[in-house]
N, C-alpha and C positions, 0 to 999 in steps of 0.2 A: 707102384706102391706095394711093397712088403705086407701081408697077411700073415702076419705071426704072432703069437704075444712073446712082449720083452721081457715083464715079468707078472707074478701072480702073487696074489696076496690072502692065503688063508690063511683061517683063525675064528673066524664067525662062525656059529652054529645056528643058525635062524638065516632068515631072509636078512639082504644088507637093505636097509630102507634109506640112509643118508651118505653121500659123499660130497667130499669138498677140500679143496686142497689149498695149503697157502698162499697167499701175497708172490711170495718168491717160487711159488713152484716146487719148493725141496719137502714139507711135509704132508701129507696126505691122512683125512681125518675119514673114519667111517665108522659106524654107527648103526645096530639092528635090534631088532626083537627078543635078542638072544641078553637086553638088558647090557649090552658091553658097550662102549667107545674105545677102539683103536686108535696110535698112532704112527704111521709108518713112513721111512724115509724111501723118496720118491728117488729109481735109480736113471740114472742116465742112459738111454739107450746107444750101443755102439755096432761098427759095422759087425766085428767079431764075435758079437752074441751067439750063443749058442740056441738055436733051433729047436733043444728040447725043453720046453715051460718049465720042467719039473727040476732043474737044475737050479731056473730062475726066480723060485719060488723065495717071498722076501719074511723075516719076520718082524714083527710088532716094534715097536719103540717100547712104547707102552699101553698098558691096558685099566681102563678105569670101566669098573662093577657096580653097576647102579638100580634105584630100585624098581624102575620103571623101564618099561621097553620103549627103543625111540622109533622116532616116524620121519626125524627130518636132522641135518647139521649146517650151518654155514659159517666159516669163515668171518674174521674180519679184517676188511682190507686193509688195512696198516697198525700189525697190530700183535701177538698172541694169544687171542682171546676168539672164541670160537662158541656158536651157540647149539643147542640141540633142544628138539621139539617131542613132546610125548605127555604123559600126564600134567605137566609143566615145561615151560622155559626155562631151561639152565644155562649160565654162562661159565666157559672152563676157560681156563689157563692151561697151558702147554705140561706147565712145570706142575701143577696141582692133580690130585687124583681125586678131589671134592671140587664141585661146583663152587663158584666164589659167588654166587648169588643166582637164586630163584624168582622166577614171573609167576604168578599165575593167579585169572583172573574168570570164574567160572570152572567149570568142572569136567569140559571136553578136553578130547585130545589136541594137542598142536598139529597141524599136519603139513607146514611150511612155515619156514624158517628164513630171512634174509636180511643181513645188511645194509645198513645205506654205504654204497661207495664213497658219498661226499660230507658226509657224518658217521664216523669209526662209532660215536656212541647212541647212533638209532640203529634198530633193528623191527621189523614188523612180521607179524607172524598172521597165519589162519588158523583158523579152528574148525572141527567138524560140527559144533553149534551156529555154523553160518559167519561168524566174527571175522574181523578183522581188525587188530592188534596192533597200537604201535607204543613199542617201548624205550625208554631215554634210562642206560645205565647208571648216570648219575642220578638219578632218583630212584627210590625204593621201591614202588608200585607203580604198572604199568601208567602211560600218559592218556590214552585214547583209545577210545574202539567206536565199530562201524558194525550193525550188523543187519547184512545181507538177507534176500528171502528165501534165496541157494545157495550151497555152501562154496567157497572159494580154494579150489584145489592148488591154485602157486599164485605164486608173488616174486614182482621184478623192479627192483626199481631202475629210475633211468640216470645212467653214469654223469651226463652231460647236466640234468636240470634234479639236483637230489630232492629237490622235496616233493618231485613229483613219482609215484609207483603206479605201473598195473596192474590188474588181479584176473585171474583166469579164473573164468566162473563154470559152476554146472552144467549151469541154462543154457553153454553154448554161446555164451558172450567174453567179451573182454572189457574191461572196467577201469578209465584213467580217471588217478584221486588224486590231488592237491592235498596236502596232509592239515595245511590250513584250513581247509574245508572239507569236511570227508560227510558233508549232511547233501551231499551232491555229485554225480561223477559229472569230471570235467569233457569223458568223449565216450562213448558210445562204439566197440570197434563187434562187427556183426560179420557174420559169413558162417564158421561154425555149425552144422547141423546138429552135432553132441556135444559132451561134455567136454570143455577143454582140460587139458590134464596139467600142460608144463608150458612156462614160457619164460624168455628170457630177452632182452636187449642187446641189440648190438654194439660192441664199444663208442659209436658216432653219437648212439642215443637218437638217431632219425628214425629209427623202424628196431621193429620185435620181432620173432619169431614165435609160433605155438604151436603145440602138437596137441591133436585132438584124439579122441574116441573114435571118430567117425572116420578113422582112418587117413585122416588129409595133412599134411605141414599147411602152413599158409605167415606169407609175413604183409606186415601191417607197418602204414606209416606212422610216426607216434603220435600224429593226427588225423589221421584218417580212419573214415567209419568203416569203410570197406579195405582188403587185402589188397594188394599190390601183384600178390605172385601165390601161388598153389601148387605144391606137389604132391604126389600118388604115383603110385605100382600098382600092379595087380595082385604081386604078392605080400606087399605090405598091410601089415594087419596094424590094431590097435595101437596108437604110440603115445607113449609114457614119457618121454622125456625131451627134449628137444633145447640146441645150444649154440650159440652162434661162436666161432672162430675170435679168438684173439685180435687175428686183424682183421675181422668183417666181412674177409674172403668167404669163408663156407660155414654150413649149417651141419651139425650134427645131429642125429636122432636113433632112439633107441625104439624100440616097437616089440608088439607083443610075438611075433614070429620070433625072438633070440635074435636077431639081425640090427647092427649098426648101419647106418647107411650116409655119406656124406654126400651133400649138395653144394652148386655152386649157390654162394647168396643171392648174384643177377643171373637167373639162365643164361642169359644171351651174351654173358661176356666172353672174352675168348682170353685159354688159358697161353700162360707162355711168354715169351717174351716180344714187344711189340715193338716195330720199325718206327720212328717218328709218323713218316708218313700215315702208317695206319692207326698209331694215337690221336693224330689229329683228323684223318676221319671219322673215326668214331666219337670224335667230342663234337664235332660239326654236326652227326647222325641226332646224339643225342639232346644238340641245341634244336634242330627242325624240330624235332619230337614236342622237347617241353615250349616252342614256341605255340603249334599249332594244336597243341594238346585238350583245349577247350573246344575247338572245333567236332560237331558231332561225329562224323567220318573217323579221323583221325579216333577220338575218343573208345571209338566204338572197338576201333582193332588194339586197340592198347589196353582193351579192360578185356577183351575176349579172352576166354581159356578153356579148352575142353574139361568138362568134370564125370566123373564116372554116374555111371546112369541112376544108381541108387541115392548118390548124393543130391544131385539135377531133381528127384522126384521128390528127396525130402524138405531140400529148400522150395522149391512150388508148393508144397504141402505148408509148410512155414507163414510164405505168403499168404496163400487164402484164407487159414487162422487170424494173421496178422488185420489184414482186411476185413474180415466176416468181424473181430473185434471192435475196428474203429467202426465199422456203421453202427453195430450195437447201439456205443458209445454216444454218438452220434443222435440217432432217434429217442435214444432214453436223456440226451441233453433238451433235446426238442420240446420232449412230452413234459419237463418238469418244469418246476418254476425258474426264474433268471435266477443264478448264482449259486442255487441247491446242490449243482454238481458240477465239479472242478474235476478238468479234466487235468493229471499228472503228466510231465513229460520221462520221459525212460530213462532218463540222465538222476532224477528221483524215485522213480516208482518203484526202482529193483531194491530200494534202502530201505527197511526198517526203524529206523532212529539210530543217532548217535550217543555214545554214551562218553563222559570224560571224568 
């Protein structure tokens, strides 16, 4: 693999806080502080490029000057119509250099921004007032909100099942909503020691990926409480962003050290091209697996993974809070009268009320 860039795209004068590219891959939308929306045509990369960036450097389609500085853009998927996040919710057209219509519902910033894949006209956003936002273009004012007791730093919905999204929270959780019911999370996904920052779905829609604070990727089934898989470096510091591949293949992540880094999505696959023979023993490998996988034994080496010693002592730490809580809990249910104290399940307790 080639370590070059093919092209470069200044223009921004501020930090770039949103990107997000079409449907088709040909335009490229970004979006910063500096109060701007760009739009740029995405070049084809070829073998005969030239090595020097600065040759390859691209300009603007166009430029729209707005009054507020943004914090987030996405895309919609079949469509020219593309949203951006900041004092408000705006929704732009390609061809327009005014918003064709504003959201806004309370008086925090937006700070994610997302499409539903299998609804062009839902979109759901978060706020730094803990919110969480879902908006139907054909109507005037937003549809629903949810608000959280820690604020929800990204939002993914899942390609395969649209009316279901996840929210990457503060608290170091992840939050699956049914949009029918958002007075309740549908699952619980835990591992996380910090704040999660970014997460996204894989095109199958069986499993997510997130990047944390805490320095770790980790993916999740889209029902599972617990991760599947965790990765870490030594040198890998805070990560901001985290993307799963087109085809599901690999994981991409952005981190506060300046460094990209690409993973396979199963470690244990092997890349390359595969003999029959060795396709079908690895689908035989992975049929023993998921037969005996209930088995404790079995279980035990399938969930094991080395974790860096700082993480290992903050999740123990987690627990014993976890725990020292439920006795609490527990003896002040004892000590009171029958029914005085109802205890919440965590699928509730992290929600606030909904608002519609």
């Amino acid at each position: 693999m080639k370590r070059r860039t093919v092209c470069q795209f200044p223009g921004h004068q501020g930090p770039v806080r949103g990107l997000t590219a079409s449907t088709d891959g040909g335009i490229l939308v970004s979006c910063g502080t500096d109060c701007t929306v760009r739009l740029w045509n995405v070049p084809i990369a070829s073998i005969v490029d030239s090595d020097d960036s600065s040759e390859n450097s691209a300009k603007p389609l166009a430029v729209y000057v707005w009054k507020n500085a943004f914090w987030a853009v996405d895309h919609q998927c079949d469509g020219d119509l593309f949203a951006t996040g900041g004092a408000q919710v705006d929704i732009w057209n390609h061809n327009r250099s005014q918003p064709m219509n504003s959201f806004e519902w309370g008086t925090d910033t937006s700070i994610s921004v997302r499409f539903n894949p299998g609804e062009p006209n839902i979109l759901a956003s978060s706020s730094s007032d803990r919110s969480i936002t879902i908006y139907d273009l054909r109507m005037s004012s937003p549809a629903r909100k949810v608000i959280m007791r820690t604020k929800t730093n990204s939002i993914a919905w899942n390609p395969m099942e649209p009316i279901n999204f996840t929210a990457a929270n503060e608290d170091g959780n992840c939050y699956s909503y049914d949009t029918r019911k958002l007075d309740e999370a549908k699952c619980v996904h835990r591992g996380h020691v910090s704040a999660v920052m970014d997460i996204d779905y894989s095109p199958t829609g069986r499993e997510f990926v997130t990047g944390s604070y805490d320095r770790t990727i980790r993916i999740f089934q889209y029902n599972g409480g617990h991760s599947r898989e965790i990765y870490h470096t030594k040198r890998m510091q805070r990560i901001f962003c985290a993307l799963f591949s087109c085809d599901g293949s690999y994981i991409i992540s952005g981190s506060d050290d300046t460094n990209l880094r690409l993973w396979k999505a199963k470690a244990s696959e092997q890349l390359g091209v595969l003999l029959p023979r060795e396709k079908k023993k690895h689908e035989y490998n992975e049929a023993l697996k998921n037969r005996y996988k209930y088995l404790h034994e079995v279980k035990r080496i399938l969930r094991h993974r080395h974790l860096p010693k700082p993480i290992f002592k903050a999740w123990n730490l987690i627990q014993t809070m976890g725990e020292a809580e439920r006795r609490k809990q527990a003896r002040r249910k004892a000590h009171s009268a029958p029914g005085s104290i109802v205890t919440e399940r965590i699928r509730k307790r992290r929600i606030i009320k909904e608002v519609e």
